[in-house]
Residue, then its C-alpha position, 0 to 999 in steps of 0.5 A: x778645893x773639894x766639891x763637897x767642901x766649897x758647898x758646906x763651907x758656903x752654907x755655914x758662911x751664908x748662916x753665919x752672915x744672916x745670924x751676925x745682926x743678932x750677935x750676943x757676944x765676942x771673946x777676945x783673949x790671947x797669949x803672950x810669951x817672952x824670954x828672958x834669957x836664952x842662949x846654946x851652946x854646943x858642938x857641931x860636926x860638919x864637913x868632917x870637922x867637929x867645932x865648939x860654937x853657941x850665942x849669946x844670950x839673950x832676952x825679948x819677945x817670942x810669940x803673941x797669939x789672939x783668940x777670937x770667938x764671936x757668939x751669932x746666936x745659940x745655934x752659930x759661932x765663929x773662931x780665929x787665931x792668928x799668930x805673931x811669932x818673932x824670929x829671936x830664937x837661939x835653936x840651932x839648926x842640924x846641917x848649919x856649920x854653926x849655932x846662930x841667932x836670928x834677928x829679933x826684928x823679925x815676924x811672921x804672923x801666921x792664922x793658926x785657925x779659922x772656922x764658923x761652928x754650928x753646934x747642932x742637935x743632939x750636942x754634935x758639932x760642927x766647923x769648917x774653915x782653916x782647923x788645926x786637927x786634935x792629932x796629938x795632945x802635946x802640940x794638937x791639944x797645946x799642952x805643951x805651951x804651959x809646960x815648958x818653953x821650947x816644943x819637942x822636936x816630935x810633936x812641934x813637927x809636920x810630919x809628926x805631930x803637926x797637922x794644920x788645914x782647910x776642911x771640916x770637923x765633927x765632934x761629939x762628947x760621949x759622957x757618963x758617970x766617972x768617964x768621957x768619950x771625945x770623938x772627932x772626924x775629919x775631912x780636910x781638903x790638902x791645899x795648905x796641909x803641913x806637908x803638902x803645901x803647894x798642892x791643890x787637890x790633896x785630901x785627908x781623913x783623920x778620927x781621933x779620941x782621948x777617953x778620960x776615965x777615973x773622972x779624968x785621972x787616966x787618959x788615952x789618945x789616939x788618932x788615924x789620919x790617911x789621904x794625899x800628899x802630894x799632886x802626884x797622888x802619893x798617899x800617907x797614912x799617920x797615927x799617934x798613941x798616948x796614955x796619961x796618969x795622974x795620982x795626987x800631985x804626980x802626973x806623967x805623959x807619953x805619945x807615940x807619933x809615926x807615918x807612911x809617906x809613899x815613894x816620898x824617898x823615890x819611887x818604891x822607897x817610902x818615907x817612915x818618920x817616927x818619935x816619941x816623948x815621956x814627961x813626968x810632974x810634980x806639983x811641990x806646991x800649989x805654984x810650983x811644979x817640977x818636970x822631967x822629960x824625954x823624946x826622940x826622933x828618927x825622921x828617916x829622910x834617906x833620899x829626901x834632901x837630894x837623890x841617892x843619899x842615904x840619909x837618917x835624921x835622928x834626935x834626942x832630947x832631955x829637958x828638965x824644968x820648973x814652972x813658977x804660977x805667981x798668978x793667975x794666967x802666968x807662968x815662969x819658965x826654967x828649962x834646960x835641954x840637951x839636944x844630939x842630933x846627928x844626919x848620916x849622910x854617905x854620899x853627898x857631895x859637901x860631906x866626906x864619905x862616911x862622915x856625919x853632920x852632928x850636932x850636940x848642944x845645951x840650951x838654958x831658958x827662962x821664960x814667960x807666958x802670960x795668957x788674957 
Protein backbone atom coordinates (compact mmCIF):
# COMPACT_ATOMS: atom_id res chain seq x y z
CA UNK A 1 0.00 0.00 0.00
CA UNK A 2 1.02 3.55 -0.60
CA UNK A 3 2.97 5.47 2.01
CA UNK A 4 1.11 8.17 2.27
CA UNK A 5 -2.18 5.83 2.81
CA UNK A 6 -0.73 3.39 5.56
CA UNK A 7 -0.11 6.82 7.52
CA UNK A 8 -3.92 8.40 7.09
CA UNK A 9 -5.56 5.39 7.28
CA UNK A 10 -3.48 4.71 10.76
CA UNK A 11 -4.45 8.23 12.11
CA UNK A 12 -8.22 7.84 11.30
CA UNK A 13 -7.79 4.10 13.14
CA UNK A 14 -5.95 5.34 16.25
CA UNK A 15 -9.22 8.43 16.60
CA UNK A 16 -11.52 6.12 15.91
CA UNK A 17 -10.20 3.58 18.74
CA UNK A 18 -9.75 6.52 21.39
CA UNK A 19 -13.72 7.95 20.45
CA UNK A 20 -15.10 3.98 20.82
CA UNK A 21 -15.75 4.44 24.75
CA UNK A 22 -17.83 6.99 24.08
CA UNK A 23 -20.09 5.78 21.12
CA UNK A 24 -23.49 7.37 20.73
CA UNK A 25 -24.93 5.20 18.58
CA UNK A 26 -25.04 1.91 15.94
CA UNK A 27 -27.14 1.49 12.93
CA UNK A 28 -27.65 -1.54 11.51
CA UNK A 29 -30.12 -2.13 8.27
CA UNK A 30 -29.91 -4.24 5.24
CA UNK A 31 -31.28 -5.85 2.05
CA UNK A 32 -32.71 -8.81 1.14
CA UNK A 33 -33.39 -9.85 -2.36
CA UNK A 34 -35.04 -12.98 -3.51
CA UNK A 35 -36.53 -14.44 -6.75
CA UNK A 36 -39.54 -16.07 -7.22
CA UNK A 37 -39.11 -16.93 -10.54
CA UNK A 38 -36.69 -16.88 -13.01
CA UNK A 39 -35.78 -18.84 -16.04
CA UNK A 40 -33.81 -17.94 -20.04
CA UNK A 41 -34.27 -19.32 -22.73
CA UNK A 42 -32.59 -18.82 -25.90
CA UNK A 43 -29.89 -19.77 -28.75
CA UNK A 44 -26.40 -20.50 -28.54
CA UNK A 45 -23.85 -20.26 -31.46
CA UNK A 46 -20.73 -22.04 -30.38
CA UNK A 47 -18.13 -23.79 -32.39
CA UNK A 48 -20.03 -23.16 -35.38
CA UNK A 49 -23.21 -24.74 -34.43
CA UNK A 50 -26.28 -22.73 -33.45
CA UNK A 51 -28.56 -24.80 -30.77
CA UNK A 52 -31.70 -23.95 -28.57
CA UNK A 53 -31.10 -24.30 -24.86
CA UNK A 54 -32.63 -22.63 -21.32
CA UNK A 55 -33.34 -23.82 -17.74
CA UNK A 56 -35.93 -24.26 -15.61
CA UNK A 57 -37.24 -22.16 -13.68
CA UNK A 58 -36.77 -21.41 -10.53
CA UNK A 59 -37.28 -19.58 -7.07
CA UNK A 60 -35.17 -18.64 -3.93
CA UNK A 61 -32.51 -16.41 -2.39
CA UNK A 62 -30.44 -14.13 -4.34
CA UNK A 63 -28.17 -11.62 -2.39
CA UNK A 64 -28.53 -10.50 1.69
CA UNK A 65 -26.36 -7.16 2.40
CA UNK A 66 -25.84 -5.42 5.82
CA UNK A 67 -25.28 -1.94 6.46
CA UNK A 68 -23.57 -1.10 9.62
CA UNK A 69 -22.87 2.63 11.06
CA UNK A 70 -21.45 3.32 14.29
CA UNK A 71 -21.52 6.81 15.45
CA UNK A 72 -18.05 7.47 17.99
CA UNK A 73 -18.90 10.93 18.51
CA UNK A 74 -20.03 14.04 16.22
CA UNK A 75 -16.46 14.26 14.89
CA UNK A 76 -15.89 10.05 14.08
CA UNK A 77 -17.95 7.32 12.68
CA UNK A 78 -17.42 4.06 11.17
CA UNK A 79 -19.19 2.11 8.13
CA UNK A 80 -19.43 -1.54 6.64
CA UNK A 81 -21.11 -3.44 4.22
CA UNK A 82 -20.61 -6.66 3.51
CA UNK A 83 -22.35 -9.12 1.23
CA UNK A 84 -23.98 -12.67 0.90
CA UNK A 85 -24.64 -13.51 -2.62
CA UNK A 86 -25.73 -17.01 -3.53
CA UNK A 87 -25.05 -18.52 -6.71
CA UNK A 88 -28.84 -19.35 -8.02
CA UNK A 89 -28.63 -17.24 -10.94
CA UNK A 90 -30.06 -18.22 -14.34
CA UNK A 91 -27.53 -15.67 -16.34
CA UNK A 92 -26.31 -17.29 -19.07
CA UNK A 93 -22.69 -17.01 -20.03
CA UNK A 94 -21.33 -15.81 -23.91
CA UNK A 95 -18.71 -18.39 -24.56
CA UNK A 96 -20.80 -21.39 -22.70
CA UNK A 97 -22.26 -24.21 -25.35
CA UNK A 98 -25.21 -23.97 -23.07
CA UNK A 99 -27.43 -21.98 -20.60
CA UNK A 100 -26.97 -23.34 -17.02
CA UNK A 101 -28.10 -22.77 -13.61
CA UNK A 102 -25.78 -22.64 -10.67
CA UNK A 103 -26.18 -24.58 -7.45
CA UNK A 104 -28.36 -22.51 -4.88
CA UNK A 105 -26.19 -24.12 -2.16
CA UNK A 106 -23.65 -21.76 -3.27
CA UNK A 107 -22.09 -18.38 -1.45
CA UNK A 108 -19.83 -16.11 -1.55
CA UNK A 109 -19.80 -13.11 0.81
CA UNK A 110 -17.99 -10.37 -0.14
CA UNK A 111 -17.15 -6.72 2.13
CA UNK A 112 -18.60 -4.15 -0.44
CA UNK A 113 -17.07 -1.45 1.78
CA UNK A 114 -15.39 -0.44 5.04
CA UNK A 115 -14.05 2.59 6.08
CA UNK A 116 -13.87 5.10 9.36
CA UNK A 117 -15.42 8.71 8.36
CA UNK A 118 -14.08 11.91 9.89
CA UNK A 119 -16.63 14.71 9.26
CA UNK A 120 -14.32 17.63 9.48
CA UNK A 121 -14.65 21.23 9.52
CA UNK A 122 -16.26 23.71 7.32
CA UNK A 123 -18.72 20.22 6.33
CA UNK A 124 -15.90 18.24 4.31
CA UNK A 125 -15.68 14.70 4.81
CA UNK A 126 -13.36 12.24 4.92
CA UNK A 127 -12.92 8.19 4.87
CA UNK A 128 -10.24 5.88 4.23
CA UNK A 129 -10.70 2.03 4.03
CA UNK A 130 -12.23 -0.53 1.52
CA UNK A 131 -14.58 2.36 -0.54
CA UNK A 132 -16.68 1.62 -3.07
CA UNK A 133 -15.98 5.04 -5.45
CA UNK A 134 -19.62 7.16 -6.60
CA UNK A 135 -18.40 6.37 -10.44
CA UNK A 136 -21.72 5.73 -11.97
CA UNK A 137 -25.21 6.35 -10.77
CA UNK A 138 -26.77 3.06 -11.78
CA UNK A 139 -24.26 0.52 -9.93
CA UNK A 140 -22.02 3.46 -7.96
CA UNK A 141 -24.93 5.19 -6.48
CA UNK A 142 -27.15 1.82 -6.42
CA UNK A 143 -29.92 3.03 -8.26
CA UNK A 144 -30.31 0.31 -9.97
CA UNK A 145 -31.14 -2.33 -6.97
CA UNK A 146 -34.57 -0.55 -6.56
CA UNK A 147 -35.29 -0.51 -10.45
CA UNK A 148 -35.06 -3.71 -11.91
CA UNK A 149 -33.54 -7.27 -10.86
CA UNK A 150 -30.86 -7.99 -13.09
CA UNK A 151 -27.94 -5.13 -13.58
CA UNK A 152 -27.08 -3.97 -16.84
CA UNK A 153 -24.08 -5.45 -18.40
CA UNK A 154 -22.66 -1.67 -18.73
CA UNK A 155 -22.70 -0.64 -15.22
CA UNK A 156 -22.55 -4.03 -13.08
CA UNK A 157 -19.09 -4.51 -14.83
CA UNK A 158 -15.32 -3.86 -13.73
CA UNK A 159 -14.04 -2.31 -16.32
CA UNK A 160 -16.87 0.11 -16.80
CA UNK A 161 -18.94 1.01 -14.22
CA UNK A 162 -17.69 -0.91 -11.58
CA UNK A 163 -14.69 0.48 -9.15
CA UNK A 164 -14.25 -1.21 -5.57
CA UNK A 165 -10.83 -0.23 -3.60
CA UNK A 166 -8.64 0.75 -0.58
CA UNK A 167 -7.93 4.34 -0.28
CA UNK A 168 -9.18 7.57 0.73
CA UNK A 169 -12.08 9.96 -0.10
CA UNK A 170 -13.07 13.62 0.25
CA UNK A 171 -16.31 14.88 0.01
CA UNK A 172 -17.86 18.31 0.10
CA UNK A 173 -21.59 19.54 -0.81
CA UNK A 174 -21.77 22.91 -2.48
CA UNK A 175 -25.41 23.92 -2.12
CA UNK A 176 -27.66 26.97 -2.41
CA UNK A 177 -31.34 27.79 -3.28
CA UNK A 178 -32.79 25.33 -5.91
CA UNK A 179 -29.29 23.58 -6.72
CA UNK A 180 -26.47 21.01 -5.11
CA UNK A 181 -22.86 20.59 -6.11
CA UNK A 182 -21.46 17.09 -4.85
CA UNK A 183 -17.89 16.75 -5.31
CA UNK A 184 -15.51 13.67 -4.36
CA UNK A 185 -11.80 13.11 -4.82
CA UNK A 186 -10.27 10.06 -4.55
CA UNK A 187 -6.87 8.42 -3.91
CA UNK A 188 -6.99 4.72 -3.73
CA UNK A 189 -4.23 2.58 -3.41
CA UNK A 190 -4.67 -0.65 -6.40
CA UNK A 191 -4.37 -3.62 -4.36
CA UNK A 192 -7.78 -5.15 -4.49
CA UNK A 193 -9.11 -2.66 -7.42
CA UNK A 194 -11.81 -4.48 -9.90
CA UNK A 195 -9.22 -4.98 -12.64
CA UNK A 196 -6.10 -5.18 -10.88
CA UNK A 197 -6.59 -7.74 -8.59
CA UNK A 198 -3.44 -9.37 -7.99
CA UNK A 199 -1.47 -6.14 -8.05
CA UNK A 200 0.49 -4.64 -5.24
CA UNK A 201 1.43 -1.11 -6.03
CA UNK A 202 -1.22 0.32 -8.37
CA UNK A 203 -2.54 3.55 -8.02
CA UNK A 204 -5.80 5.70 -8.98
CA UNK A 205 -7.08 9.06 -8.88
CA UNK A 206 -10.75 9.66 -9.67
CA UNK A 207 -13.17 13.40 -9.28
CA UNK A 208 -16.58 12.88 -9.71
CA UNK A 209 -19.80 15.19 -9.26
CA UNK A 210 -23.59 14.80 -9.84
CA UNK A 211 -25.09 18.43 -9.77
CA UNK A 212 -28.67 18.54 -9.11
CA UNK A 213 -30.56 21.73 -10.45
CA UNK A 214 -34.21 22.55 -10.74
CA UNK A 215 -34.42 21.56 -6.96
CA UNK A 216 -33.19 18.03 -7.81
CA UNK A 217 -35.43 17.66 -11.14
CA UNK A 218 -32.45 17.80 -13.44
CA UNK A 219 -29.36 16.07 -12.68
CA UNK A 220 -25.84 15.43 -14.42
CA UNK A 221 -22.78 13.01 -13.69
CA UNK A 222 -19.45 12.87 -14.40
CA UNK A 223 -16.37 11.60 -13.18
CA UNK A 224 -12.52 10.95 -14.52
CA UNK A 225 -10.57 8.33 -12.93
CA UNK A 226 -6.70 7.57 -14.12
CA UNK A 227 -3.69 5.70 -12.65
CA UNK A 228 -2.49 1.83 -12.97
CA UNK A 229 -3.55 -1.32 -13.54
CA UNK A 230 -1.31 -3.70 -13.56
CA UNK A 231 2.67 -4.28 -11.62
CA UNK A 232 3.85 -3.52 -15.01
CA UNK A 233 2.76 0.28 -14.85
CA UNK A 234 0.36 0.13 -17.52
CA UNK A 235 -1.98 2.97 -16.98
CA UNK A 236 -5.79 3.47 -17.60
CA UNK A 237 -7.79 6.30 -17.70
CA UNK A 238 -11.87 5.68 -17.39
CA UNK A 239 -14.87 8.46 -17.13
CA UNK A 240 -18.58 8.24 -17.15
CA UNK A 241 -21.19 10.97 -18.68
CA UNK A 242 -24.78 11.22 -17.49
CA UNK A 243 -28.02 13.39 -17.21
CA UNK A 244 -31.23 12.66 -15.44
CA UNK A 245 -34.88 14.53 -15.98
CA UNK A 246 -37.80 14.30 -13.89
CA UNK A 247 -41.08 16.02 -14.89
CA UNK A 248 -44.49 15.05 -13.02
CA UNK A 249 -44.74 11.18 -12.66
CA UNK A 250 -41.96 10.76 -15.80
CA UNK A 251 -38.41 10.26 -15.33
CA UNK A 252 -35.65 9.17 -17.73
CA UNK A 253 -31.89 8.41 -17.20
CA UNK A 254 -28.70 7.68 -19.35
CA UNK A 255 -24.55 7.25 -18.87
CA UNK A 256 -22.14 6.77 -20.90
CA UNK A 257 -19.12 4.76 -19.41
CA UNK A 258 -15.54 4.06 -21.73
CA UNK A 259 -11.93 3.39 -20.78
CA UNK A 260 -8.41 3.22 -21.97
CA UNK A 261 -6.46 0.32 -20.69
CA UNK A 262 -2.75 0.60 -22.05
CA UNK A 263 -1.21 -2.25 -24.09
CA UNK A 264 -3.88 -4.39 -22.18
CA UNK A 265 -4.33 -6.24 -25.77
CA UNK A 266 -0.37 -6.45 -26.56
CA UNK A 267 2.23 -4.09 -26.38
CA UNK A 268 1.06 -0.77 -28.50
CA UNK A 269 -2.73 -2.29 -28.58
CA UNK A 270 -4.79 -0.61 -26.03
CA UNK A 271 -7.89 -2.20 -24.46
CA UNK A 272 -10.98 0.36 -25.23
CA UNK A 273 -14.13 -0.76 -23.63
CA UNK A 274 -17.37 1.46 -23.81
CA UNK A 275 -21.34 1.17 -23.22
CA UNK A 276 -23.85 2.99 -22.52
CA UNK A 277 -27.90 2.52 -21.26
CA UNK A 278 -31.16 4.68 -21.24
CA UNK A 279 -34.09 3.73 -19.00
CA UNK A 280 -37.20 5.52 -18.84
CA UNK A 281 -40.32 5.58 -15.52
CA UNK A 282 -43.40 6.15 -15.19
CA UNK A 283 -45.23 6.44 -11.96
CA UNK A 284 -49.10 5.12 -12.73
CA UNK A 285 -49.84 5.12 -9.30
CA UNK A 286 -48.33 5.82 -6.13
CA UNK A 287 -47.02 2.07 -5.88
CA UNK A 288 -46.67 1.26 -9.38
CA UNK A 289 -44.45 2.19 -11.72
CA UNK A 290 -43.73 1.12 -15.04
CA UNK A 291 -39.85 1.03 -16.73
CA UNK A 292 -38.43 0.74 -20.05
CA UNK A 293 -34.83 0.67 -20.86
CA UNK A 294 -32.04 0.11 -23.05
CA UNK A 295 -27.86 -0.41 -23.05
CA UNK A 296 -24.98 -1.64 -24.86
CA UNK A 297 -21.70 -2.86 -24.67
CA UNK A 298 -18.94 -3.22 -26.67
CA UNK A 299 -16.17 -4.69 -24.42
CA UNK A 300 -13.32 -4.78 -27.59
CA UNK A 301 -11.50 -7.71 -25.91
CA UNK A 302 -9.17 -8.53 -29.51
CA UNK A 303 -6.39 -10.23 -27.97
CA UNK A 304 -7.53 -10.05 -24.45
CA UNK A 305 -8.64 -14.11 -24.10
CA UNK A 306 -5.51 -15.38 -25.85
CA UNK A 307 -2.76 -13.65 -28.16
CA UNK A 308 -3.60 -13.07 -31.83
CA UNK A 309 -7.30 -13.09 -31.76
CA UNK A 310 -9.19 -10.76 -33.09
CA UNK A 311 -11.89 -10.46 -30.49
CA UNK A 312 -14.89 -7.80 -30.17
CA UNK A 313 -17.55 -8.75 -27.28
CA UNK A 314 -20.49 -7.10 -27.81
CA UNK A 315 -23.93 -6.74 -25.77
CA UNK A 316 -27.38 -5.38 -26.04
CA UNK A 317 -30.15 -5.29 -23.71
CA UNK A 318 -33.72 -4.49 -23.65
CA UNK A 319 -35.73 -4.81 -20.55
CA UNK A 320 -39.13 -3.84 -19.82
CA UNK A 321 -40.42 -3.79 -16.34
CA UNK A 322 -42.85 -2.97 -13.53
CA UNK A 323 -42.31 -2.45 -9.70
CA UNK A 324 -45.13 -2.95 -7.25
CA UNK A 325 -44.06 -0.87 -3.76
CA UNK A 326 -46.79 -2.53 -1.25
CA UNK A 327 -44.99 -0.92 1.40
CA UNK A 328 -42.70 0.53 2.74
CA UNK A 329 -39.11 -0.56 2.08
CA UNK A 330 -40.42 -3.43 -0.26
CA UNK A 331 -40.40 -3.73 -3.77
CA UNK A 332 -41.97 -6.44 -6.36
CA UNK A 333 -39.97 -6.97 -9.31
CA UNK A 334 -41.41 -7.97 -12.85
CA UNK A 335 -38.89 -7.86 -15.61
CA UNK A 336 -38.22 -9.09 -18.97
CA UNK A 337 -35.07 -8.85 -20.74
CA UNK A 338 -33.82 -9.78 -24.24
CA UNK A 339 -29.88 -10.30 -24.40
CA UNK A 340 -27.73 -10.70 -28.00
CA UNK A 341 -24.27 -10.91 -27.35
CA UNK A 342 -22.08 -12.38 -29.96
CA UNK A 343 -17.79 -12.46 -29.56
CA UNK A 344 -16.13 -12.37 -33.06
CA UNK A 345 -13.45 -14.52 -32.88
CA UNK A 346 -11.29 -15.53 -36.37
CA UNK A 347 -8.76 -16.99 -35.16
CA UNK A 348 -8.90 -19.42 -32.39
CA UNK A 349 -8.34 -22.77 -32.18
CA UNK A 350 -11.81 -24.09 -30.76
CA UNK A 351 -13.69 -22.05 -33.14
CA UNK A 352 -13.92 -22.36 -36.99
CA UNK A 353 -12.57 -19.22 -38.93
CA UNK A 354 -14.96 -16.72 -39.34
CA UNK A 355 -17.58 -18.11 -36.93
CA UNK A 356 -18.91 -16.45 -34.23
CA UNK A 357 -19.73 -17.57 -30.21
CA UNK A 358 -23.30 -15.86 -29.92
CA UNK A 359 -25.61 -15.98 -27.72
CA UNK A 360 -29.32 -14.66 -27.85
CA UNK A 361 -31.81 -15.57 -25.14
CA UNK A 362 -34.91 -13.83 -23.00
CA UNK A 363 -35.15 -13.93 -19.47
CA UNK A 364 -38.34 -13.63 -17.01
CA UNK A 365 -38.19 -12.27 -13.36
CA UNK A 366 -40.07 -11.62 -10.55
CA UNK A 367 -38.40 -10.69 -7.81
CA UNK A 368 -38.18 -9.35 -4.28
CA UNK A 369 -36.31 -6.66 -2.37
CA UNK A 370 -36.80 -5.93 0.97
CA UNK A 371 -34.89 -3.46 2.77
CA UNK A 372 -34.50 -2.98 6.91
Amino acid sequence: MRPILILVAACMFVFMCAGLANAQETTVGGIVKFFLYDQSDGEITYDGATESSKNGVSAGLSQVILSFYREINDDWAIEAQPEIRFSAGATPRLGSEEITRSPSSEAEVEIVRAAVIWYMPADFEMKAGYLKPLFCWDYGYELFWDEQYNAYMVSANPWLGSWHDTGVEFYKNFEGEGYSIPAYVYLTNGPSSDVSGRDSDAWTFMLHTAPELMNGNLKFLGSFGTGEYNDDGHNMTRYALGADFTYTAFNIRGEYLAGTYEDLIAEGTDGTPSGWYAKAFYDVTPTWELMGGYSVTDMNWAGFFFSGAEMDENYTQYTLGANWRPADGVTVMFAYDSIDAERTDPNSSRIAPNEETALKYSRINVGVRATF
